[in-house]
C-alpha positions in Angstrom: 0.0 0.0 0.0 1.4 3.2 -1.0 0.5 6.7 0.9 0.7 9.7 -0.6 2.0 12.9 1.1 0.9 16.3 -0.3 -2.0 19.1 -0.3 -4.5 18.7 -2.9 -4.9 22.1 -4.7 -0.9 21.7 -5.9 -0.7 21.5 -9.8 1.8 18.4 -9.2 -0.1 16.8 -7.0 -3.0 16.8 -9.3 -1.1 15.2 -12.7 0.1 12.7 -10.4 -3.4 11.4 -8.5 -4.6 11.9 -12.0 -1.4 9.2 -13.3 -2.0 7.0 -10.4 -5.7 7.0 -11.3 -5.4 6.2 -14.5 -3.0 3.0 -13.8 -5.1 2.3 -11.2 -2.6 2.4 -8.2 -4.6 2.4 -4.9 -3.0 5.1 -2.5 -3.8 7.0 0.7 -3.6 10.1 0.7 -2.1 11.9 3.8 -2.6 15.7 3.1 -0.4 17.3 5.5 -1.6 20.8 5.2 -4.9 20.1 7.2 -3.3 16.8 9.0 0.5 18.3 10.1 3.8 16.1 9.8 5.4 15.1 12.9 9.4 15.3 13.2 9.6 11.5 14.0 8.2 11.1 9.9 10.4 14.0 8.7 13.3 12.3 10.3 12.8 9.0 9.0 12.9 10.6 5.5 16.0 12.1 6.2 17.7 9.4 6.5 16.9 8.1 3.0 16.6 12.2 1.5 18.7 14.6 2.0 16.8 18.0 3.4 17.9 19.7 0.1 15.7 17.1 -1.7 12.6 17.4 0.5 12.3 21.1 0.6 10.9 22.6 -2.5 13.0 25.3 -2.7 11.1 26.6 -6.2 7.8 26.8 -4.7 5.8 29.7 -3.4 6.6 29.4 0.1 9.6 28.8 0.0 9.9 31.9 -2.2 8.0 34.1 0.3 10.0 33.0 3.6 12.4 35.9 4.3 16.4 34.5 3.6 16.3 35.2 7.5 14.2 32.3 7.8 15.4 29.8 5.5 17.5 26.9 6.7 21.0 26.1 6.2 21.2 22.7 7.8 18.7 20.0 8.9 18.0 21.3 11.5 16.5 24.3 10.4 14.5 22.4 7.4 12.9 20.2 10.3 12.0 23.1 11.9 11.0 24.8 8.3 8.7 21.3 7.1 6.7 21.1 10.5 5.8 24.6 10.4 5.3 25.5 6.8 4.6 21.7 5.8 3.8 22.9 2.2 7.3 23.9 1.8 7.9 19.8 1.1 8.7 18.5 -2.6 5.6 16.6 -3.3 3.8 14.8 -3.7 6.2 12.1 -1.7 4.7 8.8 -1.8 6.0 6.1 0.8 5.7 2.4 0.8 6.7 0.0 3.8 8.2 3.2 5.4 10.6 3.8 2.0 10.1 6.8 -0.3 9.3 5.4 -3.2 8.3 8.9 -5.1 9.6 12.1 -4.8 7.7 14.6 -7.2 6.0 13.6 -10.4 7.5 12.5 -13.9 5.7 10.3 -15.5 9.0 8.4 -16.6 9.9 7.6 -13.2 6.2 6.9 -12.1 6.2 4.1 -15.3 9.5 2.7 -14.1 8.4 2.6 -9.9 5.0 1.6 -10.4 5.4 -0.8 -13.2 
């Protein structure tokens, strides 16, 4: 079983429900926006991500956030995701606690979900 982590009004998120849809791969979906992400969750995905790769550092939050406020470490990301939790790449879609998914090209979706 694969969950999905995201907010559902993202452009991204949306071509990649409608992908999964369409190849008929069952999913939860876990939107963290209205549901929060605990550290324990955004630590486990640092140890297979780096925080570079998580935060989505060409997205409009991250855009808005003063430099003051944006992280430099780890740390500071942990701090960043369970604050501003859109300000994660997404959609990230986990399976048997392993990122599986990390944003959406269809490519990659055809070679992980095949």
């Amino acid at each position: 079983m694969f969950t999905l982590y995201a907010i559902p009004n993202c452009d991204t998120v949306k071509k990649a429900r409608m992908w999964l849809a369409e190849h008929r791969i069952d999913y939860t979906f876990y939107d963290y926006k209205k549901q929060g992400i605990d550290r324990q969750t955004i630590e486990h995905w640092l140890t297979q991500k780096t925080w570079e790769e998580l935060v989505n550092r060409s997205g409009q939050t991250w855009k808005k956030l003063p430099d003051s406020e944006k992280p430099t470490d780890a740390k500071g990301a942990i701090a960043l995701m369970i604050d501003k939790p859109s300000v994660i790449r997404r959609p990230l879609i986990e399976s048997n606690g392993q990122i599986v998914a990390l944003g959406f090209k269809a490519d990659d979706y055809e070679k992980t979900f095949s």
